[in-house]
C-alpha positions in Angstrom: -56.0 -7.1 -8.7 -55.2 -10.8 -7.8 -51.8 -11.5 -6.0 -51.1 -7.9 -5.0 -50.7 -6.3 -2.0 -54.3 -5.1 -0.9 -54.9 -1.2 0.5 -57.9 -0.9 3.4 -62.0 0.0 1.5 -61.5 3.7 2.2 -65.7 3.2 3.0 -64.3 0.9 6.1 -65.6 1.9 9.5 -63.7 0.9 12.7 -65.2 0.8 16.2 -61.7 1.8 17.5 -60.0 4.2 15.3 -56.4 3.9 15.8 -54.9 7.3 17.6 -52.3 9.8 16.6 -50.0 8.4 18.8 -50.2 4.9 17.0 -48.4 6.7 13.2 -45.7 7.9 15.3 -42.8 5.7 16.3 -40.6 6.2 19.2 -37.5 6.9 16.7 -39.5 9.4 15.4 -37.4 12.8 15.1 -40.7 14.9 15.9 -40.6 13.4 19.2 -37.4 15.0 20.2 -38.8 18.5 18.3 -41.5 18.0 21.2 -39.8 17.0 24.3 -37.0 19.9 23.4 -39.7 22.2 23.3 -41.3 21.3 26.3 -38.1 21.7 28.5 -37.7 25.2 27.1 -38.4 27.9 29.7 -40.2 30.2 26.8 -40.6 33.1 29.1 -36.8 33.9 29.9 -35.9 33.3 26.4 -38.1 36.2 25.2 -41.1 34.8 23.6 -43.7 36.9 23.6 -47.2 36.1 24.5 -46.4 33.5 26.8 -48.9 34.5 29.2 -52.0 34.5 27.8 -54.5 38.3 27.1 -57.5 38.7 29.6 -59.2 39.6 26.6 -59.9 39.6 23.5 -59.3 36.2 21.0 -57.4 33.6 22.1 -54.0 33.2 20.5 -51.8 30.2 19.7 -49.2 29.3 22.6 -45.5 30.2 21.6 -44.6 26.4 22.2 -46.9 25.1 19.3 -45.7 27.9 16.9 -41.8 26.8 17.5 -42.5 23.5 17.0 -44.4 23.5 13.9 -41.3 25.6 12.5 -38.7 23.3 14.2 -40.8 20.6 12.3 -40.5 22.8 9.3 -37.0 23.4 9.3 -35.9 19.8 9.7 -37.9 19.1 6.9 -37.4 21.9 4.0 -40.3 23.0 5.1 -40.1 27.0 5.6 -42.2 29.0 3.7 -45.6 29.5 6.2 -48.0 28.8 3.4 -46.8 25.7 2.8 -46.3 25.1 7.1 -50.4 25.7 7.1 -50.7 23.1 4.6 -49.0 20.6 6.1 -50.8 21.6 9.6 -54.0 20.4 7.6 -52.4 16.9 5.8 -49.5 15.9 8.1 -50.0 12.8 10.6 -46.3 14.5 12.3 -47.7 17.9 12.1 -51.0 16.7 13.6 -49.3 14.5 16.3 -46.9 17.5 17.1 -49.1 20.6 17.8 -52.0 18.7 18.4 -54.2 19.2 15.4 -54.7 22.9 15.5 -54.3 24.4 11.9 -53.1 27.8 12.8 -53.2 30.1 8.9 -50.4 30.9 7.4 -50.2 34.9 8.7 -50.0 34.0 12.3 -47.4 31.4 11.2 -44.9 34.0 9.3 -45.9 36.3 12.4 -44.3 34.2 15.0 -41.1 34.5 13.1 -41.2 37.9 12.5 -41.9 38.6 16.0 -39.5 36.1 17.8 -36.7 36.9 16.3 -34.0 37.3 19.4 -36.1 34.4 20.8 -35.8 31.7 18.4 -31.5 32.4 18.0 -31.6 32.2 21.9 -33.3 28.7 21.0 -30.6 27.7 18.7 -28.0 29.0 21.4 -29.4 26.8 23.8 -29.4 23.7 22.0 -25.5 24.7 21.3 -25.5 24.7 25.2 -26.8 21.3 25.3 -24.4 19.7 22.7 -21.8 20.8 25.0 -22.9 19.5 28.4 -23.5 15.9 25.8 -19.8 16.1 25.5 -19.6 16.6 21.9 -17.2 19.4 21.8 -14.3 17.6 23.3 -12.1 18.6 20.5 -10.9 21.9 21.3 -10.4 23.0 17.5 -13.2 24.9 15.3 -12.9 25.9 11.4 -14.1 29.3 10.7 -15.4 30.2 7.4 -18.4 32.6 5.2 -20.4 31.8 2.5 -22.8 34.3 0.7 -26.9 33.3 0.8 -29.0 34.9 -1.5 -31.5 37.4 -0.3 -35.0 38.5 -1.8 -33.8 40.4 -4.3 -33.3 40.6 -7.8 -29.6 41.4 -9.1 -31.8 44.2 -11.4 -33.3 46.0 -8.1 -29.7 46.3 -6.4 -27.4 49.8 -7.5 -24.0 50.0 -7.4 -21.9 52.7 -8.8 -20.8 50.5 -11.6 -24.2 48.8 -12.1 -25.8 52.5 -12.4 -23.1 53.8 -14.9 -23.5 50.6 -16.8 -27.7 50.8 -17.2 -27.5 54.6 -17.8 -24.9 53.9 -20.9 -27.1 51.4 -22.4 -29.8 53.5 -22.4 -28.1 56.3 -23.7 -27.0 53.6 -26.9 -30.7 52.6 -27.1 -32.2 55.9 -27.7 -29.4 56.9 -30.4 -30.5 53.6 -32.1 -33.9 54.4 -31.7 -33.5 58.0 -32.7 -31.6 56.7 -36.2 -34.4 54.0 -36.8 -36.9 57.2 -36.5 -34.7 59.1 -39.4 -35.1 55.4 -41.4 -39.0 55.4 -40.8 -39.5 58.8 -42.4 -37.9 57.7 -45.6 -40.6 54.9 -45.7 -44.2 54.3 -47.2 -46.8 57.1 -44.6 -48.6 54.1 -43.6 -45.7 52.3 -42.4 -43.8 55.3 -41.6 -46.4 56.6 -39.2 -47.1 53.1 -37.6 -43.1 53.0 -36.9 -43.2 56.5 -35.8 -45.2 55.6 -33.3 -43.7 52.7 -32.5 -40.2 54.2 -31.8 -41.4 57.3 -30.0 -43.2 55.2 -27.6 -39.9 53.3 -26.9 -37.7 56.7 -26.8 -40.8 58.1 -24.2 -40.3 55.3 -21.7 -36.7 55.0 -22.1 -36.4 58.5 -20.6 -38.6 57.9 -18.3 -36.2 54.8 -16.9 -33.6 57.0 -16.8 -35.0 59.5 -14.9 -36.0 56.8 -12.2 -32.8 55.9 -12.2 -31.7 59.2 -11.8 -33.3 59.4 -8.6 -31.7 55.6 -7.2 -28.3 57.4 -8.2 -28.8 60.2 -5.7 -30.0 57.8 -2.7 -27.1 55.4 -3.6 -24.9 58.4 -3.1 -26.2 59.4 0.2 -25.5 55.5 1.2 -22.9 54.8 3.3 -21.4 51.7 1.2 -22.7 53.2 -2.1 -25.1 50.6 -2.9 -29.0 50.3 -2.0 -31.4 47.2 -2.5 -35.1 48.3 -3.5 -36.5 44.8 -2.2 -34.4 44.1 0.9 -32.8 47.4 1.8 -30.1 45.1 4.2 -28.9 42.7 1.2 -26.3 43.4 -0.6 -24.1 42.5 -4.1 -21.3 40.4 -3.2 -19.1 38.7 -5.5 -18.4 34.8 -5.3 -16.6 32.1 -6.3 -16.6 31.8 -9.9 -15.2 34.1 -12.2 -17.1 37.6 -13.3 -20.3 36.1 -10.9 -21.8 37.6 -7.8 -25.1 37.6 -6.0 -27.4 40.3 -3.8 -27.5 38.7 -0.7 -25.7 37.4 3.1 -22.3 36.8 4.1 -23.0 33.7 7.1 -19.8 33.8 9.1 -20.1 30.5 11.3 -17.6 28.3 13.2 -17.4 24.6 13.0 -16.0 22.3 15.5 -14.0 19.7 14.6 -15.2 16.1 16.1 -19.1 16.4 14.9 -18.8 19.3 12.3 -21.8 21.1 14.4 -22.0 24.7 14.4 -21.2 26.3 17.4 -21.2 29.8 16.5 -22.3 31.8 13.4 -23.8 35.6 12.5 -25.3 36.9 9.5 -23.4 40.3 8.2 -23.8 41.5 4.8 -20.5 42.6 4.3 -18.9 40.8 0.6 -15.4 40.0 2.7 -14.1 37.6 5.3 -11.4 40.1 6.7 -12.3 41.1 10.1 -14.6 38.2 11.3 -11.7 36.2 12.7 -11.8 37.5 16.3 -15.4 37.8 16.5 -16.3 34.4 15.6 -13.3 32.8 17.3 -14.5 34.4 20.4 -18.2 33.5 19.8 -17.2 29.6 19.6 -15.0 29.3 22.2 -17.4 31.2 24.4 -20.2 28.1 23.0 -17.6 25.5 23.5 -16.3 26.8 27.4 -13.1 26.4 26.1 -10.6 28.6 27.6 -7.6 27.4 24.7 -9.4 27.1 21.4 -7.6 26.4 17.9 -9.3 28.4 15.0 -8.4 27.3 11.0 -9.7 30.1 8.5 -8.6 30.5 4.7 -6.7 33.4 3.5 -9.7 35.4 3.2 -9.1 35.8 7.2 -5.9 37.1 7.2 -5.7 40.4 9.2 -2.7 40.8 11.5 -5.1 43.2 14.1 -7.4 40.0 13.5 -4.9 37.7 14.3 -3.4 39.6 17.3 -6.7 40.0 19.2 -7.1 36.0 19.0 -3.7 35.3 20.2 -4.2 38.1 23.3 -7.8 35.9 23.8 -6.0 32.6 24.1 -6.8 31.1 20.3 -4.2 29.5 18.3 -4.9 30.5 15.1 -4.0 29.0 11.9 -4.4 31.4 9.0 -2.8 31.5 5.5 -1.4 34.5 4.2 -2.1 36.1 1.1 0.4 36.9 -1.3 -0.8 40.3 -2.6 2.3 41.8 -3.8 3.2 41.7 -7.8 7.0 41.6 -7.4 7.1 38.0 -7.8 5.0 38.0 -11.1 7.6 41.1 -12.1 10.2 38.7 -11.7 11.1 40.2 -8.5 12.4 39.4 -4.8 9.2 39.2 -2.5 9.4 39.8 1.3 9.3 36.3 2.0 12.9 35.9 0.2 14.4 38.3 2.7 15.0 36.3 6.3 14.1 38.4 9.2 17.2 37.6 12.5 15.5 38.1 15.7 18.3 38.4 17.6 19.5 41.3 15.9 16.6 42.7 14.7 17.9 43.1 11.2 16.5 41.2 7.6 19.2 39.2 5.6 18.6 39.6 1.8 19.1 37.6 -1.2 22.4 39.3 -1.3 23.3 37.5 1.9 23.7 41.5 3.3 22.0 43.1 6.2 19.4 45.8 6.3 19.1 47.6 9.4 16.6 49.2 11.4 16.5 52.7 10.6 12.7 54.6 10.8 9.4 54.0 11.1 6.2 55.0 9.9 2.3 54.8 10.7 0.1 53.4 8.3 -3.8 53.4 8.6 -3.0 53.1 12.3 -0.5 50.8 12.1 3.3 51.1 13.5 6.1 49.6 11.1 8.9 50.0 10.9 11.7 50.7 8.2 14.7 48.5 7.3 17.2 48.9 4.5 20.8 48.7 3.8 23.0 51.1 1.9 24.8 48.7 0.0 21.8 48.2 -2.3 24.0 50.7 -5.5 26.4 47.9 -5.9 24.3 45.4 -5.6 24.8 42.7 -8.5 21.2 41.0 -7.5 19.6 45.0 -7.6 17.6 44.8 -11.1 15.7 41.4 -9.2 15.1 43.3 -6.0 13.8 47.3 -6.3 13.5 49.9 -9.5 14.0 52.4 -6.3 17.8 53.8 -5.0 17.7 50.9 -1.8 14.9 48.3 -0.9 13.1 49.1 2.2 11.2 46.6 3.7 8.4 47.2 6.5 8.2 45.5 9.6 4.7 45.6 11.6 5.8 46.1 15.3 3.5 43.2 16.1 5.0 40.9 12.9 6.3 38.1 15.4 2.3 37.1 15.8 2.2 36.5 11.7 5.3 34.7 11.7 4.5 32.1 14.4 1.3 31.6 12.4 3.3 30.3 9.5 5.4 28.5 11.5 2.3 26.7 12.7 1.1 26.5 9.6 4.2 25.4 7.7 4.8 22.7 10.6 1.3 20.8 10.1 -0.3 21.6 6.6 -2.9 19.1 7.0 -4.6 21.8 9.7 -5.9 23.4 6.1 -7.3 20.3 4.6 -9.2 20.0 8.2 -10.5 23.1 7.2 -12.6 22.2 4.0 -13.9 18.6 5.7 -15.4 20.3 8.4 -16.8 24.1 7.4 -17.6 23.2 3.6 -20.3 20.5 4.5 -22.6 22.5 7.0 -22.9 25.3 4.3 -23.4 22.6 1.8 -26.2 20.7 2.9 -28.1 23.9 4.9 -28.0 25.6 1.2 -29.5 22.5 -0.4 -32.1 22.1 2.5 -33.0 26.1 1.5 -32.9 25.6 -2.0 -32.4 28.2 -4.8 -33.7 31.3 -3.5 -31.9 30.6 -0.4 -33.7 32.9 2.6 -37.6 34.3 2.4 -37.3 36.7 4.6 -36.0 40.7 4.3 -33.8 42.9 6.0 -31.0 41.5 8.2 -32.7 40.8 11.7 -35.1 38.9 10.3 -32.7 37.2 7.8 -30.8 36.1 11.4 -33.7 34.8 12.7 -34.2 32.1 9.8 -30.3 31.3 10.0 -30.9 30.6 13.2 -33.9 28.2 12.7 -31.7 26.5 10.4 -28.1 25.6 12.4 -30.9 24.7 15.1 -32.3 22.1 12.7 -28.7 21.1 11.0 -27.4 20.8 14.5 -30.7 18.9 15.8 -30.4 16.1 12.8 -26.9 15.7 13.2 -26.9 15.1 17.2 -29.9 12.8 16.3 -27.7 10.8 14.0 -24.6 10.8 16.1 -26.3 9.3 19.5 -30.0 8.7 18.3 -33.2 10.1 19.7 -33.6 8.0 22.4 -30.5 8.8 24.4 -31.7 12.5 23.3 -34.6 12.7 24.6 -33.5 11.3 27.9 -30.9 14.0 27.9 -33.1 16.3 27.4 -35.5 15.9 30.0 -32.2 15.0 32.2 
């Protein structure tokens, strides 16, 4: 092997043997997974066993658990089997935790058991971002996105999933039962072989449908009319592309504008945005110390009781609205063509005539009221506007709130393209650190608890790339 770069005789001995300390250089990201650890108070964040038993076998300190996940995290490494294997091959690993090669059960329990712990971890390195200064912008995106869970689309029941399976199996026993009256016409050998055959599928056919039979009557006794056999919590969402869904986690999180760090997110498994506005909102600016924050959602937000409770919090919000009526497809006036007049608290239509305030009604808890005009018989515009005798048009008594959103929204559009640069990317790159089956772990609480280890680690790398580890560190220990 003339003229190429030589490797060290794997027989050569050393008097010296370089140290741990010597693979690791001071840039190295483990080093900040080890100072940030250290600096932890472990006890008033919850972890358990932080004091060590009197008796009995002792057990791993909470601080070299953490940190071998941390590790883990930061790089794609979650699963606990392959966390014990790295313990035994990685120089990092070894350096980190100090050479102890806990197995892979004690690894998985830590996160089972930590739970609360490890998202007060994550909250506290949110704490630390902001006393770094990197919140300064006073403006957060807030979107979901839907994780997979562990579980098969086949082990979750919904009422249309469970009508669906029990037709087909209804279909394959007729065929079956036709292919039986077939067999008898043919040679006995054959016949009976086929007989047999068919009878055996018709047999466990039946006995699927009795099975699911018994799913049908828990998914009725569920609140939401669905259950999950594998992760009771997950659930069947639908997604982005057309006719596809998954079983699985809506992530609600909040991003802040400047750094695109998350500064807020929670795990529900609810298929829809609506509701999450004012929760989230509330959850960043509380992370941020912000007593104004500005909040840009899609449409998928748009709840006025949503939007209200933000404005009453002190969030501007900036939320585009849906346009769910037909009328426009029918070839029909929409609300937005008739203009509401503050001052006289009347709506001007097409027509160029007034409606006036006249009733009011409550809808799911909601006050509107009623305008219309009576000039709507000899209208000439009337086959455009309503197939009814006049045109009403509702008015939430809190409608002032949605229209001030549009104003804002209509006055600086690009607010909505700041949206997708700074939510879209977080969700991107934590899905493709997860990979394709997304999270390991069942049942929502624990499912939490791995979200949480990963905005830790997505916010960790990014604060490492935007001011380096050494200015980190010395924050940290600061």
């Amino acid at each position: 092997m003339k003229r190429f770069i030589e490797g060290t005789d794997r027989s050569q001995t050393t008097l010296f043997p370089p140290s741990l300390d010597d693979y690791i250089g001071d840039d190295n990201p483990v080093r900040v997974i080890d100072v940030f650890v250290d600096e932890l108070d472990l006890r008033a964040l919850g972890f358990a066993a932080v004091d060590p038993a009197e008796t009995g076998r002792p057990s791993y300190h909470p601080a070299i658990m953490l940190k071998l996940y941390i590790y883990g995290y930061l790089n794609r490494v979650q699963s606990s089997r392959r966390l014990e294997r790295e313990a035994q091959r990685n120089v990092e690993v070894m350096w980190l935790i100090g050479r102890l090669a806990p197995d892979f059960k004690t690894i998985a329990d830590f996160r089972k058991d930590n739970g609360h712990a490890i998202g007060n971890v994550c909250r506290d390195f949110i704490l630390l971002c902001r006393k770094l200064g990197l919140f300064s912008a006073a403006i957060v995106a807030i979107d979901g996105s839907k994780f997979k869970a562990v579980n098969a689309r086949d082990n979750n029941f919904t009422q249309a999933k469970m009508k669906s399976r029990l037709r087909q199996i209804e279909n394959s026993i007729a065929k079956y039962l036709d292919q039986l009256e077939t067999a008898d016409r043919q040679e006995p050998i054959i016949a009976e072989a086929r007989t047999a055959h068919l009878i055996e599928k018709i047999e466990g056919l039946k006995r699927e449908m009795q099975r699911l039979k018994k799913l049908e009557a828990q998914r009725q006794a569920s609140p939401d009319g669905q259950i999950s056999l594998t992760d009771p919590d997950a659930r069947s969402m639908m997604t982005s592309g057309r006719g596809s869904g998954l079983v699985g986690y809506n992530v609600q999180s909040a991003v802040e504008a400047e750094n695109h760090l998350i500064v807020a997110f929670e795990v529900t498994n609810s298929g829809h945005d609506e509701g999450n506005l004012a929760p989230t909102g509330e959850a960043a600016r509380q992370a941020m110390g912000c007593k104004d924050l500005e909040a840009v959602a899609d449409r998928g937000y748009f709840k006025g009781e949503d939007i209200l409770a933000c404005e009453e919090a002190g969030m501007t919000t900036y939320v585009a609205k849906p346009l769910t009526s037909g009328r426009r497809a029918r070839g029909r006036f929409g609300k937005q063509d008739f203009v509401y007049i503050a001052a006289d608290d009347e709506y001007m239509c097409p027509a160029d005539k007034r409606l006036h305030r006249r009733s009011k009604k409550t809808d799911k808890d909601r006050l509107n009221h009623l305008y219309w005009t009576e000039d709507c018989h000899d209208c000439p515009l009337k086959s455009k506007c309503t197939t009814s005798d006049v045109r009403r048009i509702a008015r939430w008594e809190h409608e002032d709130v949605l229209e001030r959103v549009q104003k804002r929204i209509d006055c600086d559009p690009g607010k909505m393209r700041l949206r997708r640069e700074m939510v879209e990317h977080p969700f991107g790159t934590i899905k493709s650190w997860m990979g394709a089956t997304h999270f390991l772990m069942k049942r929502k609480v624990n499912v939490a608890t791995e979200m949480s280890l990963h905005v830790l680690a997505y916010n960790m790398k990014r604060v490492m790339k935007i001011i380096r580890t050494g200015p980190l560190m010395a924050a940290i220990r600061g």
